[in-house]
C-alpha positions as CSV (number, residue, x, y, z in Angstrom):
1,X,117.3,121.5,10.3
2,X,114.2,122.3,12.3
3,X,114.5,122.4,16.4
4,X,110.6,122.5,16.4
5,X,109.3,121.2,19.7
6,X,105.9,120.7,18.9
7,X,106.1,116.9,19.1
8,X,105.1,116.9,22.8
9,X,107.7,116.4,25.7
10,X,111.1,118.3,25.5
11,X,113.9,116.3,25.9
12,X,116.7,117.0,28.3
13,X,118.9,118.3,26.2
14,X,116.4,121.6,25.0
15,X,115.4,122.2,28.3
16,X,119.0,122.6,29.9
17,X,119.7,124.8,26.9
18,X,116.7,127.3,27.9
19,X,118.0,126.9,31.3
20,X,121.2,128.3,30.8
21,X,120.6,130.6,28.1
22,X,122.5,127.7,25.8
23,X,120.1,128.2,22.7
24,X,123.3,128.9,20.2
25,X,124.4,125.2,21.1
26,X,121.7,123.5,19.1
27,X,123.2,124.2,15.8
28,X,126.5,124.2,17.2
29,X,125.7,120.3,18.6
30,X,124.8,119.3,14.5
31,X,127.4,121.1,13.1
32,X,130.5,119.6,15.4
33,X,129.0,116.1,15.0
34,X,128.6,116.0,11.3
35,X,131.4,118.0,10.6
36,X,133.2,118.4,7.7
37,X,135.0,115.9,5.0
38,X,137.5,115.8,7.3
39,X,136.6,115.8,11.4
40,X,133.6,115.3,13.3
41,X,133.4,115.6,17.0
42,X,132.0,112.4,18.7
43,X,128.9,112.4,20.8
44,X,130.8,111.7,24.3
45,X,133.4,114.6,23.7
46,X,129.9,116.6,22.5
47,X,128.4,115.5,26.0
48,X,131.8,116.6,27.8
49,X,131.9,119.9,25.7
50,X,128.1,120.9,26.4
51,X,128.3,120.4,30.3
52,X,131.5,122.6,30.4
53,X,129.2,125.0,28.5
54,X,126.3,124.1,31.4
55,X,129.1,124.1,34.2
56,X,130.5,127.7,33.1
57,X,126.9,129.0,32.8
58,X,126.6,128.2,36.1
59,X,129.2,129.8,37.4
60,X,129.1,132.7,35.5
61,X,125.2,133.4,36.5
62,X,126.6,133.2,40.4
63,X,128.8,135.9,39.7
64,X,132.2,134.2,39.8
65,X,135.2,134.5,37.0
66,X,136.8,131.5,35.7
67,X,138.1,130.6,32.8
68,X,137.9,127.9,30.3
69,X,140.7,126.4,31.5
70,X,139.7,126.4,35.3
71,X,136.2,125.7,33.7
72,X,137.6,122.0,31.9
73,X,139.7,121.6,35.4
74,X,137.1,121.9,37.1
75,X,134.8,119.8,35.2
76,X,137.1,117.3,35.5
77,X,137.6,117.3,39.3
78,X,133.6,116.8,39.5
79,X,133.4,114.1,37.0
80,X,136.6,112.2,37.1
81,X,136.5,109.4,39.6
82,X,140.0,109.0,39.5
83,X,140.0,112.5,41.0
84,X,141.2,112.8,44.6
85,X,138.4,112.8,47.0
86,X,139.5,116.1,49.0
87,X,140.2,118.4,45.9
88,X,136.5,117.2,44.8
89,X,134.9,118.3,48.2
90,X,137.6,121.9,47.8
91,X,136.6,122.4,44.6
92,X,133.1,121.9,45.8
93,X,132.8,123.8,48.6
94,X,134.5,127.3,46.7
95,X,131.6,126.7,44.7
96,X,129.1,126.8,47.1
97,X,130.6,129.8,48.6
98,X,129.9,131.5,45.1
99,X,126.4,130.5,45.0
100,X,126.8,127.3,42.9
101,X,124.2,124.9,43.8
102,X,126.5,121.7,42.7
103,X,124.3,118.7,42.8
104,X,121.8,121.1,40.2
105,X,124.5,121.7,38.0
106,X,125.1,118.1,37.9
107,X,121.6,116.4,37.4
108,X,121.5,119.0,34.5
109,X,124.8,117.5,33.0
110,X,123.6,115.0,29.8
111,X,124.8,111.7,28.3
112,X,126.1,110.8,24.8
113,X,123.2,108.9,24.3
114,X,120.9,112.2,25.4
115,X,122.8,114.1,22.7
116,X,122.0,111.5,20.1
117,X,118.7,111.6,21.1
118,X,118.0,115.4,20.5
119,X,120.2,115.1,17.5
120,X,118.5,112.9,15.4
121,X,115.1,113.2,17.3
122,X,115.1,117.0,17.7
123,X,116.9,118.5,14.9
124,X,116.1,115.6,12.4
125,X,120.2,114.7,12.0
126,X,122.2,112.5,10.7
127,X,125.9,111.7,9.5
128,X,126.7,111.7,5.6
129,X,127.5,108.3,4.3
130,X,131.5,108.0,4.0
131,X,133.6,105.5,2.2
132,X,136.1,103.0,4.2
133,X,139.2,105.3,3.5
134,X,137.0,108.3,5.0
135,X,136.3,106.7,8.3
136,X,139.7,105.3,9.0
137,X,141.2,108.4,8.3
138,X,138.6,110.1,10.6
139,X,139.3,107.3,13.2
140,X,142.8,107.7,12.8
141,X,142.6,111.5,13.9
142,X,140.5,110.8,16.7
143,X,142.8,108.5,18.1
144,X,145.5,111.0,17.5
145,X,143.1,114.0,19.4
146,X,142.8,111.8,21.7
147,X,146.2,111.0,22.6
148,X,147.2,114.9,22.5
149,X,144.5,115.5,24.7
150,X,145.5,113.2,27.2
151,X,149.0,114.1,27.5
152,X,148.4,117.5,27.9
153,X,145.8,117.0,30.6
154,X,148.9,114.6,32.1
155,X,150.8,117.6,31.8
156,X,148.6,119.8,33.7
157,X,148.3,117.1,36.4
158,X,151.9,117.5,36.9
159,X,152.0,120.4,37.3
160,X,149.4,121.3,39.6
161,X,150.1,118.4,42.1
162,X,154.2,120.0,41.6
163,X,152.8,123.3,42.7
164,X,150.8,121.8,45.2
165,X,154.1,120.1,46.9
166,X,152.1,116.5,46.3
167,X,154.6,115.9,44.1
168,X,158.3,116.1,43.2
169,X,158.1,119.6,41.6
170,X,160.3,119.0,38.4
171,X,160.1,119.6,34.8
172,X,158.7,116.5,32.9
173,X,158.1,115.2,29.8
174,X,154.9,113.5,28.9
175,X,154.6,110.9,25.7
176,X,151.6,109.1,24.7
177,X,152.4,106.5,22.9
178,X,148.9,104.4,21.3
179,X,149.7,101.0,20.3
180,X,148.3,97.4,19.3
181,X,149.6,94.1,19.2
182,X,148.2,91.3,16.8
183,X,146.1,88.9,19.0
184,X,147.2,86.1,16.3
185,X,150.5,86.9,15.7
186,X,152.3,89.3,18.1
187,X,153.2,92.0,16.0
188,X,153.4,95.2,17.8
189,X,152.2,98.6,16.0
190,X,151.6,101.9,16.5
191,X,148.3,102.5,16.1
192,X,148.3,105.3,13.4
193,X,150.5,102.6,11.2
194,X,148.3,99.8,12.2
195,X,144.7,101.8,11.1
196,X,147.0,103.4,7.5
197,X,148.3,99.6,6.8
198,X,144.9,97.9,7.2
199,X,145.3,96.1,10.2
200,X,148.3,93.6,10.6
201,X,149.5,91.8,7.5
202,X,150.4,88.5,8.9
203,X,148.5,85.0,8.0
204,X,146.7,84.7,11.0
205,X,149.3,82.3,12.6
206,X,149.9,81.9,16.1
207,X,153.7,82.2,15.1
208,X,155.1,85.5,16.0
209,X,157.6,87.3,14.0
């Protein structure tokens, strides 16, 4: 696939990448979201993945160490709204300290939709066609990604607030559990059974079982 430019106005996406020396993550974008007969990454955990990438630039151009674990941690306290107001304004301001201009780094963070825009637009791609059985089984990991992902950023949550003394510090076990229930029945599934059963085999009654 081309990355040619030559159709006028750059879009966001190319011009953060020359920014921060990103250039590698063109092909690295079309690769992870067409992906393989197997997995593709979506375009919103693309978006997340790229402005880590923008994020740990950033930080690494000011001099600082951190690694890709502080670097998703981080990311998370400046993004997450759910994050505590006070450990956004500490993580902040250690920033600053370094030589991190913040609000920059964050006008130059993208959208899904900006990385479907450079994908298709920019670099001319597009997903192969896939059969029904393909995409649930595709769906089906995603969920499952998702799930592990979630309950190990849980776990981490834990533990930091446990170090921090916010918390009880104790050892604890985190389970995600995914489920559905039938809206016409009441049926309750887990939703890897659900998607591999093709959705809930009941009539369509109101009746539960």
């Amino acid at each position: 696939m081309t990355e040619d430019s030559s159709r006028g106005r750059r879009t966001k996406v190319e011009r953060v990448m020359d920014q921060y020396g990103l250039e590698e993550w063109g092909p690295r974008l079309e690769a992870e979201w067409i992906g393989d007969e197997t997995e593709r990454t979506s375009l919103r955990d693309l978006a997340t993945e790229f402005n880590q990438a923008v994020l740990r630039a950033a930080v690494r151009d000011s001099g600082a160490s951190v690694l890709d674990t502080d670097i998703e941690s981080l990311y998370r306290t400046l993004t997450d709204d759910d994050v505590s107001r006070s450990d956004a304004v500490r993580r902040r301001r250690d920033l600053e300290r370094a030589g991190v201009d913040i609000d920059d780094v964050r006008s130059d963070f993208v959208t899904h939709q900006t990385i479907y825009t450079y994908l298709t637009n920019v670099r001319d791609a597009s997903l192969p066609e896939e059969d029904a059985e393909d995409r649930i089984e595709r769906k089906k990991e995603t969920v499952q990604r998702l799930a592990g992902r979630t309950q190990v950023i849980t776990e981490s949550t834990l533990e930091e607030l446990g170090n921090a003394g916010e918390i009880a510090d104790r050892e604890y076990d985190v389970f995600v559990d995914v489920r559905a229930i039938c809206g016409d029945c009441g049926a309750d599934y887990p939703i890897v059974d659900l998607l591999e059963q093709g959705g809930c085999d009941c009539d369509g009654s109101d009746t539960a079982r």
